[in-house]
N, CA, C and O atoms as a GROMACS GRO file, in nm:
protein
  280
    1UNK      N    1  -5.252  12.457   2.388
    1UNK     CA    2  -5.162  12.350   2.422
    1UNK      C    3  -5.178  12.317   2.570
    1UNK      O    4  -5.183  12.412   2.648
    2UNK      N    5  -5.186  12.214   2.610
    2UNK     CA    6  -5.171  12.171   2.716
    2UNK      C    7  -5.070  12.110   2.771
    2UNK      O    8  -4.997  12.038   2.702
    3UNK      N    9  -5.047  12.130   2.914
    3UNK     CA   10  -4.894  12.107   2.990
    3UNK      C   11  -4.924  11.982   3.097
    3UNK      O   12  -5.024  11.912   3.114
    4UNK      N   13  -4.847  11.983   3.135
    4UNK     CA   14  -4.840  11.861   3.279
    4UNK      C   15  -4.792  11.916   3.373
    4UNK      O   16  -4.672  11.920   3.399
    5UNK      N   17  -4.907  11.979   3.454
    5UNK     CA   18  -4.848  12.036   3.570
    5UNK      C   19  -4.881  11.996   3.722
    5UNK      O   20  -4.902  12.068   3.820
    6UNK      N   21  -4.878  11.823   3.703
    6UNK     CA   22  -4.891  11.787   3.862
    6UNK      C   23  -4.795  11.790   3.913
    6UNK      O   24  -4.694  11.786   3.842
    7UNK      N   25  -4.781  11.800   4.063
    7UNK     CA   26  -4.644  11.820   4.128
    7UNK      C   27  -4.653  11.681   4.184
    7UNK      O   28  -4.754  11.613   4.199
    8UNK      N   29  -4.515  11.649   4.217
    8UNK     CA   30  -4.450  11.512   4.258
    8UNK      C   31  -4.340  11.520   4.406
    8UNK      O   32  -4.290  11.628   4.436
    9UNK      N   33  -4.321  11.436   4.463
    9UNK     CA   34  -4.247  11.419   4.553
    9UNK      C   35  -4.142  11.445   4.560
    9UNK      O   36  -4.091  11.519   4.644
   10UNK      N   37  -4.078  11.377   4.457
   10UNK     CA   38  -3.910  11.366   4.418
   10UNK      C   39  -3.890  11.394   4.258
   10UNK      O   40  -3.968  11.327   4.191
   11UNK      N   41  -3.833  11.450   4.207
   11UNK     CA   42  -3.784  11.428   4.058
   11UNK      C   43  -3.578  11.418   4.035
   11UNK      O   44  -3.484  11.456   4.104
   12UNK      N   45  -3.590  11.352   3.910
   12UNK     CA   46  -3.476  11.228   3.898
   12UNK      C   47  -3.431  11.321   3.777
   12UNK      O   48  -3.532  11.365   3.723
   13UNK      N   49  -3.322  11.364   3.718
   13UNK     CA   50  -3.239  11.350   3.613
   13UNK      C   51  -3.127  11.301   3.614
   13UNK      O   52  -3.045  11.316   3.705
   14UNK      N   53  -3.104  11.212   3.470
   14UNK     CA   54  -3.030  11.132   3.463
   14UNK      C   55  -2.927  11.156   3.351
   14UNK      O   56  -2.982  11.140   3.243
   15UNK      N   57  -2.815  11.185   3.340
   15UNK     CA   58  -2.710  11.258   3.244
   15UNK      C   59  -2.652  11.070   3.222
   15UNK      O   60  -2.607  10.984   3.298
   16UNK      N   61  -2.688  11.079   3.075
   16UNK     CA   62  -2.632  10.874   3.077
   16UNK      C   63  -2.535  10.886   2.990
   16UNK      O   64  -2.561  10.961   2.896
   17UNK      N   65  -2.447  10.844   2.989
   17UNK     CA   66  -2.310  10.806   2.944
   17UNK      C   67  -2.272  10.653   2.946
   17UNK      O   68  -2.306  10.575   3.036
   18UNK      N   69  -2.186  10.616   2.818
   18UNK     CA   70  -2.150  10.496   2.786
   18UNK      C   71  -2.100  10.394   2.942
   18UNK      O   72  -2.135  10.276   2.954
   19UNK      N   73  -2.049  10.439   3.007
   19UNK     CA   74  -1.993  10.368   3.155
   19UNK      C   75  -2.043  10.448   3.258
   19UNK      O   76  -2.018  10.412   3.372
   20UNK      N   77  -2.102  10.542   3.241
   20UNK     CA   78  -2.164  10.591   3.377
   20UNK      C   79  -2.276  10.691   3.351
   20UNK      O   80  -2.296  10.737   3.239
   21UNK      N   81  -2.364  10.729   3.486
   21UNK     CA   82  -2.441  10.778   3.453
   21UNK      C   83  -2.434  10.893   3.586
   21UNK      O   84  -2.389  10.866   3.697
   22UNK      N   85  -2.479  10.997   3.554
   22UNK     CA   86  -2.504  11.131   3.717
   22UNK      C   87  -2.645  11.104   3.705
   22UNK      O   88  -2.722  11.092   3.610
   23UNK      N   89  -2.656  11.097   3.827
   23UNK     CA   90  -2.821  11.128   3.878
   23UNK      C   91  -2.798  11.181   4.013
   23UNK      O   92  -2.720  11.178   4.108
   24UNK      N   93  -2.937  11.242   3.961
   24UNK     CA   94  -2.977  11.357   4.100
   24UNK      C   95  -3.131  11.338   4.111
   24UNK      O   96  -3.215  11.308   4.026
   25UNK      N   97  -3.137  11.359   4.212
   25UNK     CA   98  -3.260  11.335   4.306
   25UNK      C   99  -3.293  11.424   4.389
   25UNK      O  100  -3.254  11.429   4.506
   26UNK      N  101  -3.391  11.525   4.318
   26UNK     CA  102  -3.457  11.667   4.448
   26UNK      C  103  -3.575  11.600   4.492
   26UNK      O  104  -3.628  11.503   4.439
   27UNK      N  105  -3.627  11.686   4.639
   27UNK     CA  106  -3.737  11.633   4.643
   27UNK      C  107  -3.808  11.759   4.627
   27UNK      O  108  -3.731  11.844   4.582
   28UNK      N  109  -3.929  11.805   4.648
   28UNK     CA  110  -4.037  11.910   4.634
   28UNK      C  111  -3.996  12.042   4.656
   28UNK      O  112  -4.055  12.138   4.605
   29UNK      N  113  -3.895  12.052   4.731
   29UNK     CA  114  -3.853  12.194   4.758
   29UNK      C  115  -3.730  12.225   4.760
   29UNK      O  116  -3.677  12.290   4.850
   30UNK      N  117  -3.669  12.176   4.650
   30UNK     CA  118  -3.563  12.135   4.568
   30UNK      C  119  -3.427  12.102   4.642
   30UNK      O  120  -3.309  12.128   4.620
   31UNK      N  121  -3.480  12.048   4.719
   31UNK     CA  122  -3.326  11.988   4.812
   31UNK      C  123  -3.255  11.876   4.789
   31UNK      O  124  -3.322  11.774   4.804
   32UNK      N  125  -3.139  11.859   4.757
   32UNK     CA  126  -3.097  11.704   4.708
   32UNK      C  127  -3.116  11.586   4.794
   32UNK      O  128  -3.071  11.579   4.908
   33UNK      N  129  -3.177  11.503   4.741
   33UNK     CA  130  -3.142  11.391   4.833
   33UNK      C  131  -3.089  11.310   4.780
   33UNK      O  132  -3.138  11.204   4.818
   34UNK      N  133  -2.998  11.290   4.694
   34UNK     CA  134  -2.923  11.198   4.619
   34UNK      C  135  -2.853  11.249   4.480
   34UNK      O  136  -2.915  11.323   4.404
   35UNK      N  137  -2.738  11.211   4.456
   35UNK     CA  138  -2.682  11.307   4.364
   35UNK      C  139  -2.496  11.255   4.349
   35UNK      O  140  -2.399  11.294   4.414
   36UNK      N  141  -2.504  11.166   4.250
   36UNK     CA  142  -2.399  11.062   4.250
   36UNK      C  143  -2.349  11.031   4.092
   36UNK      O  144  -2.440  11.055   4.012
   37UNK      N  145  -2.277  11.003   4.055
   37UNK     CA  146  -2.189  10.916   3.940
   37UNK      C  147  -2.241  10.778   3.961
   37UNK      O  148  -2.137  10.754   4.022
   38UNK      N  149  -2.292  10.688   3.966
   38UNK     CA  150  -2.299  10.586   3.906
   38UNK      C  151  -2.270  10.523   3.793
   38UNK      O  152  -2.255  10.586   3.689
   39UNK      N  153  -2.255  10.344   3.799
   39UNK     CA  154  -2.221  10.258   3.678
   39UNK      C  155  -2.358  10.286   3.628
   39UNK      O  156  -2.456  10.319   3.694
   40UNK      N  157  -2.340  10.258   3.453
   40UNK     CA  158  -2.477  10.288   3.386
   40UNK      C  159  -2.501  10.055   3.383
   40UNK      O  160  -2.446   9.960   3.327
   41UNK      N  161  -2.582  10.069   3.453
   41UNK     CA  162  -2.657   9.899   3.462
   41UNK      C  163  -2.804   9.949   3.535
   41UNK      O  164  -2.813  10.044   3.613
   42UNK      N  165  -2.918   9.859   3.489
   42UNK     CA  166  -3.010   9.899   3.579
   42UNK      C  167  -3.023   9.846   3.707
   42UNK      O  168  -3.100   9.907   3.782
   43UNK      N  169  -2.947   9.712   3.766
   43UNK     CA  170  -2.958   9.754   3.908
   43UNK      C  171  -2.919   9.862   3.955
   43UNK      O  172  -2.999   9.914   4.034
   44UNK      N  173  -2.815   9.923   3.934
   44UNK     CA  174  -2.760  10.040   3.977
   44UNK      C  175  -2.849  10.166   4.000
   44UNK      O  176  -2.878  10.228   4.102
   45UNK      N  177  -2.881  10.180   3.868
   45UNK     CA  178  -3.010  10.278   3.859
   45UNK      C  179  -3.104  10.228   3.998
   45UNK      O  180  -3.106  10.288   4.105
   46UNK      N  181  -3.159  10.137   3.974
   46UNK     CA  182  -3.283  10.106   4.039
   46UNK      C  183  -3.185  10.092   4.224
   46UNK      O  184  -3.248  10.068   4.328
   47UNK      N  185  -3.106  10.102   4.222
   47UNK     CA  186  -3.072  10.078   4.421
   47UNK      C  187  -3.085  10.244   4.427
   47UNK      O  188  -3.135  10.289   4.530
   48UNK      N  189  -3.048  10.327   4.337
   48UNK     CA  190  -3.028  10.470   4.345
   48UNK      C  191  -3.148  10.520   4.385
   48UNK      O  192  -3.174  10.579   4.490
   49UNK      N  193  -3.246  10.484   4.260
   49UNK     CA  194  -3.399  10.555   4.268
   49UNK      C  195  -3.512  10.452   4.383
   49UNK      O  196  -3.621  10.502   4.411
   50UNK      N  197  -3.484  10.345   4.428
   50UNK     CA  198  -3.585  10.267   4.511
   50UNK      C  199  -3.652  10.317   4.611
   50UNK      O  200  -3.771  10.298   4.636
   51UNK      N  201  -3.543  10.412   4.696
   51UNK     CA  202  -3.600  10.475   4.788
   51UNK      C  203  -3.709  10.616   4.798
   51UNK      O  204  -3.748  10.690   4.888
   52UNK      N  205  -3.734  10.603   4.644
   52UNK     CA  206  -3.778  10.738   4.651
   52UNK      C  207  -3.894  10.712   4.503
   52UNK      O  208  -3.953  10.793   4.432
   53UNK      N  209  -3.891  10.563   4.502
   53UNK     CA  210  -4.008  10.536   4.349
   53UNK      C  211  -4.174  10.551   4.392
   53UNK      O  212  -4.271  10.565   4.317
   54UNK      N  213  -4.168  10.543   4.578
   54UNK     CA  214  -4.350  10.638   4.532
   54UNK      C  215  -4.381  10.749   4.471
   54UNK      O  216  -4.495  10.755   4.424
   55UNK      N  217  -4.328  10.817   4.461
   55UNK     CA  218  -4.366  10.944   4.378
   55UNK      C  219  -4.255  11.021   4.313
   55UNK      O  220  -4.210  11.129   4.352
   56UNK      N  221  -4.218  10.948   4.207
   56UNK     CA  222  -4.091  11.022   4.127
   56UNK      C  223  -4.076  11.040   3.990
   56UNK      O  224  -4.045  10.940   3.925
   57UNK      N  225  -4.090  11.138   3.936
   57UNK     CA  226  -4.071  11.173   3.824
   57UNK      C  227  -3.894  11.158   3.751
   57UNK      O  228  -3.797  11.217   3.799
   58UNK      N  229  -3.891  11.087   3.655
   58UNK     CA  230  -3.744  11.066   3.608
   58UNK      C  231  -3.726  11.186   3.448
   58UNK      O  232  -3.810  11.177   3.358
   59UNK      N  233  -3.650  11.254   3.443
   59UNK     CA  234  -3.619  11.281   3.309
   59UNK      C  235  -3.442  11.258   3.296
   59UNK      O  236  -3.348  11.266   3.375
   60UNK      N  237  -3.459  11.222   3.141
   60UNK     CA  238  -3.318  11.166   3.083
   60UNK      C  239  -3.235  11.267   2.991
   60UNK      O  240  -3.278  11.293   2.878
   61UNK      N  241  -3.114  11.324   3.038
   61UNK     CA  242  -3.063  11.430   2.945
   61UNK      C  243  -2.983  11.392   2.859
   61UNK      O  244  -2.878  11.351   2.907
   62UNK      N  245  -2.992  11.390   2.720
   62UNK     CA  246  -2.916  11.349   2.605
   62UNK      C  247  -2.783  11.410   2.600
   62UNK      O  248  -2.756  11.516   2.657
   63UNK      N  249  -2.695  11.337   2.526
   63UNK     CA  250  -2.569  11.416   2.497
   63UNK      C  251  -2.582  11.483   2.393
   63UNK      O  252  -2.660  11.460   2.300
   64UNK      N  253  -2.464  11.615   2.410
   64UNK     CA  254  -2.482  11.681   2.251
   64UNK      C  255  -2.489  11.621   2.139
   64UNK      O  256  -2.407  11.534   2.110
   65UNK      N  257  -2.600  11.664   2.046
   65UNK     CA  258  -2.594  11.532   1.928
   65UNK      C  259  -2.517  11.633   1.821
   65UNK      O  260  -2.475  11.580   1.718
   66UNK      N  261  -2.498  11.766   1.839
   66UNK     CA  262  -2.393  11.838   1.715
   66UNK      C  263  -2.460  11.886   1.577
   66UNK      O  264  -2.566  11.842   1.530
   67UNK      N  265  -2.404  11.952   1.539
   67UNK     CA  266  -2.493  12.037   1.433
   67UNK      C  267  -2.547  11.975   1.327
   67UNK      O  268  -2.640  12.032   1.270
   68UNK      N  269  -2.506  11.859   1.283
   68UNK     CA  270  -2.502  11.754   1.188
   68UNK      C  271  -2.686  11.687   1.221
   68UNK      O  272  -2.756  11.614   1.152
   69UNK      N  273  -2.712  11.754   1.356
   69UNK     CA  274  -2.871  11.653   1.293
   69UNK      C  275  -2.989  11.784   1.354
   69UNK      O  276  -3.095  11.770   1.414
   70UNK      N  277  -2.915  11.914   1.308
   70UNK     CA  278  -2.994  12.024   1.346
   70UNK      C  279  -3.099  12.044   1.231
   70UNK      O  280  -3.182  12.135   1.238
   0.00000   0.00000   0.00000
């Protein structure tokens, strides 16, 4: 199996919720540089992450989906 193991500048997770969203923003040596509640709209998103879209990896964390689709 093969992995993806380039390293990146900054990486993004994004906890999304119906009216809002948390994102956080480490950069390489895991220090925050951003790390907020936001409205879930994509300008919003995008004023959050702009400063930091040369080299950023985003991942998106789902809500519990519950035993029903285990």
């Amino acid at each position: 199996m093969k992995f993806y193991i380039k390293q990146h500048k900054y990486y993004c997770s994004i906890d999304l919720h119906t009216r809002s969203m948390y994102v956080c923003i480490l950069d390489s040596k895991s220090q925050v540089k951003f790390h907020k509640n936001i409205k879930t709209s994509p300008d919003a998103l995008m004023k959050a992450i702009k400063p930091y879209l040369d080299d950023l990896v985003v991942a998106h964390v789902l809500p519990a989906l519950g035993s029903r689709f285990l």
